[in-house]
N, C-alpha and C positions, 0 to 999 in steps of 0.2 A: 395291384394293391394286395392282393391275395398275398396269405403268409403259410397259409397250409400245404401239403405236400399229398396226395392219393393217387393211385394206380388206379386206372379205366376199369372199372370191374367187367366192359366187355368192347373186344379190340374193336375198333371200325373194322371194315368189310367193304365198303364201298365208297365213294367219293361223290355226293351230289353233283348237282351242275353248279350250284352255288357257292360250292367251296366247303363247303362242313361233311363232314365222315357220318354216315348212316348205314346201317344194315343193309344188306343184297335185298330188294324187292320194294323196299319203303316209297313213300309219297318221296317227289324232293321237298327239300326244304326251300324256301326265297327268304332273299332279305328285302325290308320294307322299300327300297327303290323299287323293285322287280315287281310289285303288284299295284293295282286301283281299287281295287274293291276288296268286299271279305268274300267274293266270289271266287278271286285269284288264290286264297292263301288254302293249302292243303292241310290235314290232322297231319300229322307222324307219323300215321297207322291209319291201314283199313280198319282192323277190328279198334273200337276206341274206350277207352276203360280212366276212368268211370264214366263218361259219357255226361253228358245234357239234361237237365229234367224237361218232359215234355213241355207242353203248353197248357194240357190239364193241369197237374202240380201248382203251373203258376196264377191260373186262374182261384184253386182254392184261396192258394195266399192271401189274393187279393179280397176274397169272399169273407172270409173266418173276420176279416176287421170290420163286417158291416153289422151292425146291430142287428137283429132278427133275422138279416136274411136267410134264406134257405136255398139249395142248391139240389139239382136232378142229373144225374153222370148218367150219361145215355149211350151205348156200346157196349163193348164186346164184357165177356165177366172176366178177361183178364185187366180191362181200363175200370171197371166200375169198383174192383177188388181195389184194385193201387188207389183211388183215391177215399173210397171207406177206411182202407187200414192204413193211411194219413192222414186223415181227420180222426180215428180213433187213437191215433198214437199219442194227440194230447199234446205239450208244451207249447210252440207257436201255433197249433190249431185250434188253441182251445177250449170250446166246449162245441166244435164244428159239427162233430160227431152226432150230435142230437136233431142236427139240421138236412145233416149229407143223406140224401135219397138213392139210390140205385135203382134203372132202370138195363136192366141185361135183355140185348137182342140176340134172338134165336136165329138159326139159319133161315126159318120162312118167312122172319122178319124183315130178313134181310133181299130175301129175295121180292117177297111182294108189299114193300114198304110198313113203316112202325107208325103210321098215323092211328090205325086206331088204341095202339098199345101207350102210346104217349099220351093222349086225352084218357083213357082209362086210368095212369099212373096220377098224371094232376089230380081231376076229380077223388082219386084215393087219397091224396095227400091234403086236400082243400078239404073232406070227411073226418080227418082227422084233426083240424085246428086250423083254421083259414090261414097258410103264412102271411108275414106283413110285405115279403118280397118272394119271389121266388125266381131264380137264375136257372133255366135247361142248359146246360153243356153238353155241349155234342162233341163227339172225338171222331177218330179217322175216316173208321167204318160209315159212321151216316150220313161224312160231307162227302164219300165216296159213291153213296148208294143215292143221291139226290135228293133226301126228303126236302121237302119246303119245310124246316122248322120254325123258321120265320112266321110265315104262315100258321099253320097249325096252333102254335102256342097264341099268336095274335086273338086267334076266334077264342080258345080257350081261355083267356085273360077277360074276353067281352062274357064271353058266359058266363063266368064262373063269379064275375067280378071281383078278380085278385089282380095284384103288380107282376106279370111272367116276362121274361126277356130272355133272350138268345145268348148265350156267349159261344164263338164256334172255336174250334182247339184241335182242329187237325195241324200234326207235327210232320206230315209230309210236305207243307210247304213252308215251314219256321226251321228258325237255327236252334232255338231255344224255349226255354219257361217264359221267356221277357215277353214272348209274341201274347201267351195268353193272360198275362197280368196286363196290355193293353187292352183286349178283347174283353176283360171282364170291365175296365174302364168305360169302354167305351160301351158295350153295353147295357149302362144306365143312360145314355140318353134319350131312349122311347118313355122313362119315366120323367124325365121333366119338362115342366110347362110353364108356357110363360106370365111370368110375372111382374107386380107395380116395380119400378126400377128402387135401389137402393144405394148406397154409398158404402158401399163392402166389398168383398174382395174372397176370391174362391182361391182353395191351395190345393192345385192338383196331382196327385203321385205318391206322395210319401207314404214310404211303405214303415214307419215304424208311430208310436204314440207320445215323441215329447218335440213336435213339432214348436209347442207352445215356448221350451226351452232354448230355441235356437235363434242365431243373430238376425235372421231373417222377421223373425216373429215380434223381436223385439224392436225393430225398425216398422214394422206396422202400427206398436201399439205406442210410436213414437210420434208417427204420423199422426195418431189417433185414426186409423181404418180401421173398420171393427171387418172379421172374416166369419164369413154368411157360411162357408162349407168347407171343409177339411174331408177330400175323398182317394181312397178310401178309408184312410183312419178318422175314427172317433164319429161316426155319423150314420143316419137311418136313412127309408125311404121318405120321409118326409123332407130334411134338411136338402137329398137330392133330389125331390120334383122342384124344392126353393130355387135349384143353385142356378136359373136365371135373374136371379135377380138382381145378382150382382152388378160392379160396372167392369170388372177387371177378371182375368182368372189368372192366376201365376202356377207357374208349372214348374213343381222343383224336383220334376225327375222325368227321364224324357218317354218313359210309357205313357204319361198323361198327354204327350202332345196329338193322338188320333183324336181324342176326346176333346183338347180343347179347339183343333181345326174343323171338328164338326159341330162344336157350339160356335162358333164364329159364322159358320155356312147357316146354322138353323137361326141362332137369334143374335147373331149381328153381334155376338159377346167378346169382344178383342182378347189377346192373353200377351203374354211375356214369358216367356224362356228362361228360368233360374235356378239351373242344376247346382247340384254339388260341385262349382264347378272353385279351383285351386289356385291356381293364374292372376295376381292379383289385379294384373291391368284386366282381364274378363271380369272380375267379381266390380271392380269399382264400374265399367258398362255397364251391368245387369244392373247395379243400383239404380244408374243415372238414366238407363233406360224405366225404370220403374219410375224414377221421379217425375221423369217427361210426360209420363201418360196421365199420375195422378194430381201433383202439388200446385199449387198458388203459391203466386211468386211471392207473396210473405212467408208461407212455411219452408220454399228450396232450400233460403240462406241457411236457417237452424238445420236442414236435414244434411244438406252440403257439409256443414260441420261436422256433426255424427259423423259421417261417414269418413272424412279427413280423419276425424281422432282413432278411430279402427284401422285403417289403412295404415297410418302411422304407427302406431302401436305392434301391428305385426311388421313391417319394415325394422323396428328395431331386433325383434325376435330372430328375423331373416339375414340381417347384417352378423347377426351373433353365430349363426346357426351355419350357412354356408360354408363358409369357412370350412371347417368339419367335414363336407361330404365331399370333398372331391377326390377324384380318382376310384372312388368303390364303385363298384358295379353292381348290377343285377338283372334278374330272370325278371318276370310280371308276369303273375299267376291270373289273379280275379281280384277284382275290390269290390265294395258298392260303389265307387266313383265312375266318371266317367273316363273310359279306362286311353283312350289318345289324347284327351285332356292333360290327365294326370300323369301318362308317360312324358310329355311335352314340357311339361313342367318342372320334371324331375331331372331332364338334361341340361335344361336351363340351368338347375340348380349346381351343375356338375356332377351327378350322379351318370352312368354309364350302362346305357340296357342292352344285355347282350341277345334278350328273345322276348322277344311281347307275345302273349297269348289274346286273342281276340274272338270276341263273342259278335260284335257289333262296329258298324264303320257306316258311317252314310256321308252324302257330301257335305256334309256341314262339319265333317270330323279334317278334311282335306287340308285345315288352315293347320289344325295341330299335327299333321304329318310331317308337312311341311316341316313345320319349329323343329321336330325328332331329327328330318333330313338334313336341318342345318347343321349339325355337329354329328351324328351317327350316323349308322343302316345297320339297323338289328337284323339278328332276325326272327320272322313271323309266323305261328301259326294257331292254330285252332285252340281254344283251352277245352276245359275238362275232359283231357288225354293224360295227365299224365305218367301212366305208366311206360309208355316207349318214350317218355322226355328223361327217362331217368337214368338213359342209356349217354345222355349228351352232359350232363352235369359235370364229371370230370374233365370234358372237354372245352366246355366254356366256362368253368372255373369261376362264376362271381361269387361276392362276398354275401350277398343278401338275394332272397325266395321272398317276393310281396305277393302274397297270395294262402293259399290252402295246401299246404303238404305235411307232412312226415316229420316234425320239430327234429327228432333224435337223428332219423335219418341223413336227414341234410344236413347236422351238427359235426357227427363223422366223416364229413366231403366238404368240413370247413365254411359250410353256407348256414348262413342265421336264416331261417324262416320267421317269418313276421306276417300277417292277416291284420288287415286295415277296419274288420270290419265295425270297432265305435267308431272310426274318422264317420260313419255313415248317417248320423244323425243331428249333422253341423251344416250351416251354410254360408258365404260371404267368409268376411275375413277372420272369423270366427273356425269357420276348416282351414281354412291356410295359416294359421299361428298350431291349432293343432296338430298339423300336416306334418311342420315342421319339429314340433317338438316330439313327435312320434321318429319322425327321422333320425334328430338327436340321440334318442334313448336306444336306434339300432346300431350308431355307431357305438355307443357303449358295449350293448349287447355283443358284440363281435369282438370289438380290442376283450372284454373282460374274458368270454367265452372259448373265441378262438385264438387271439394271439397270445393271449396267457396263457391258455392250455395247450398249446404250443410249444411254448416256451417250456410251462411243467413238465410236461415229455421227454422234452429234450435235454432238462436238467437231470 
């Protein structure tokens, strides 16, 4: 489909096993047949630019949305700096900054254990204005060095009588930030207790604040369920010692699923699975899985409808839309989506991926492989590398970058760059009408940009 014309700004050198040209010395590259897991797929490069945010990073994210909470960065002063001067930087941190503690260990800390520097830092902090929570993160060094902080902060929480919880965030055994925005999930469950049961409904994951706004929400407050906890946005440690009380927790992003497999082991509290996810035949199951667990068979008929007139509504969108994409191709950068999801879904649609970047793959991703396998075999590897991918752009040539790059850059190599990330705060068929008309608006973007400009050139 491509209509642009560019010279390799650097020749191949070498020949993988996989068939694709890479520089003398590189990882090879596979395509999505040739691997199982995200254990199989290699970066482009040893040295990897821009790289991963740790698991610290992703723990504050998740921190900065809880009302009052406070937080203790416990490590080295090179980890206790990075996450001060990210919570001081302000915009999605907010006002974290007034909260984030640093705790820096010293070599003899290091050597003869930080238990008593760690109850001396609480107590400091507990002297200064009781917090209403307080989160210890531990980083590399002191899941290395053994302390029990578990422990430790346990007795401190009894003494002191404040809310103190663990979250652990060592990056040598995670791919990413995502490991510790679960960890910071998960723990808040030493804060909650059990409570009188109620007829509500817990929304676990969403990482942004207009949950309220989205087709999921509006099917709750269709059902009439009223929702006991939205974690971690919009809520304190009180709403979270509540959020047994629920009957249901829905999980609409899959960091929340450690948190809700371990409220299920502790109080028996069932959940549901309902990502972002694109797929219209997955979204209408997630519904009907939700209806199963909660409705009386006089409210299914009204909700079964709902649900039909959404469903249909975006089928016409899809019929109109389709049409449109076929034959373009593209890279996949990052989205918030779920990203074998949403590549599975975008073959479907005729769209053609010539490289998927991957952060995350479990077996429950196996079904959308498959769907990719039916009609392609990209190929795969690592994201937040892209500096040595920018060596293969000339050579696989697509029309569209869905992801994080370079707008101008990739403009000049005839690829639209586009970043999905408002699709991130949509759910049900409310993201798949979106999806699509996001799609819509890049084939424009490209006939207008590229093949017009193109053609101006050439005139």
């Amino acid at each position: 489909m491509s209509t642009f014309s560019a010279s390799p700004s650097l020749q191949p050198r070498c020949q993988s096993p996989s068939g694709l040209s890479r520089p003398e010395n590189s990882p090879p590259i596979k395509r999505l047949a040739q691997v199982k897991s995200l254990e199989d797929i290699q970066p482009l490069s040893h040295a990897v630019f821009p790289g991963s945010h740790c698991p610290l990073f992703g723990s504050l994210m998740l921190i900065r949305r809880i009302r009052n909470a406070s937080c203790l960065v416990v490590g080295t002063d090179e980890c206790t700096y990075y996450a001060k001067s990210s919570a001081m930087a302000g915009g999605d941190f907010g006002t974290l900054a007034e909260r984030c503690y640093s705790l820096v260990l010293q070599p003899t800390d290091i050597s003869f254990g930080s238990g008593d520097k760690l109850n001396a830092a609480i107590e400091e902090i507990t002297a200064q204005g009781k917090p209403e929570l307080l989160f210890v993160i531990t980083t590399c060094v002191v899941e290395l060095i053994g302390d029990d902080f578990d422990s430790l902060c346990a007795r401190a929480a009894a003494r002191l009588n404040i809310a103190v919880t663990v979250i652990h965030t060592e990056h040598y055994r995670s791919e990413n930030h995502l490991a510790g925005m679960e960890a910071a999930l998960t723990a808040c469950l030493p804060i909650m207790r059990e409570q009188p049961p109620q007829l509500a409904v817990n929304i676990l994951g969403p990482r942004h604040d207009n949950f309220a706004k989205s087709e999921l929400a509006e099917c709750l407050n269709t059902i009439g369920l009223p929702i006991n906890l939205v974690l971690p946005s919009d809520c304190d440690i009180t709403d979270i010692v509540k959020a047994p009380a629920a009957r249901l927790n829905l999980v609409t992003d899959r960091i929340g699923l450690p948190l809700a497999q371990a409220m299920l082991d502790r109080f028996g509290l069932p959940y549901i699975y309902f990502d972002r996810f694109v797929t219209p035949r997955t979204i209408e199951n997630a519904y009907l899985d939700l209806f199963d667990k909660i409705l009386k068979p006089e409210t299914r008929q009204r909700m079964e409808e709902w649900l039909n007139s959404k469903k249909n509504a975006a089928r016409r969108i899809a019929e109109r839309v389709t049409p449109k994409l076929q034959g373009y191709s593209y890279i996949y950068g990052n989205t918030p989506l779920p990203q074998l999801e949403l590549n599975a879904y975008l073959t479907e649609l005729g769209l053609q991926p010539k490289l998927i970047q991957l952060s995350q793959w479990t077996t429950a991703d196996d079904t959308a492989v498959n769907r990719i396998l039916a009609k392609y075999n990209p190929y795969v590897t690592r994201n937040a590398n892209i500096a040595p991918l920018r060596d293969m752009y000339d050579i696989l040539r697509p029309e569209f970058y869905f992801g994080h790059e370079y707008f101008e850059r990739l403009l000049k190599k005839g690829i639209v760059q586009r970043a999905m990330d408002r699709l991130g705060q949509a759910y049900g068929f409310q993201l798949n009408t979106q999806l699509l008309l996001f799609l819509e608006e890049s084939i424009e973007m490209y006939q207008s940009l590229v093949v017009k400009g193109a053609q101006n050139v050439a005139d």
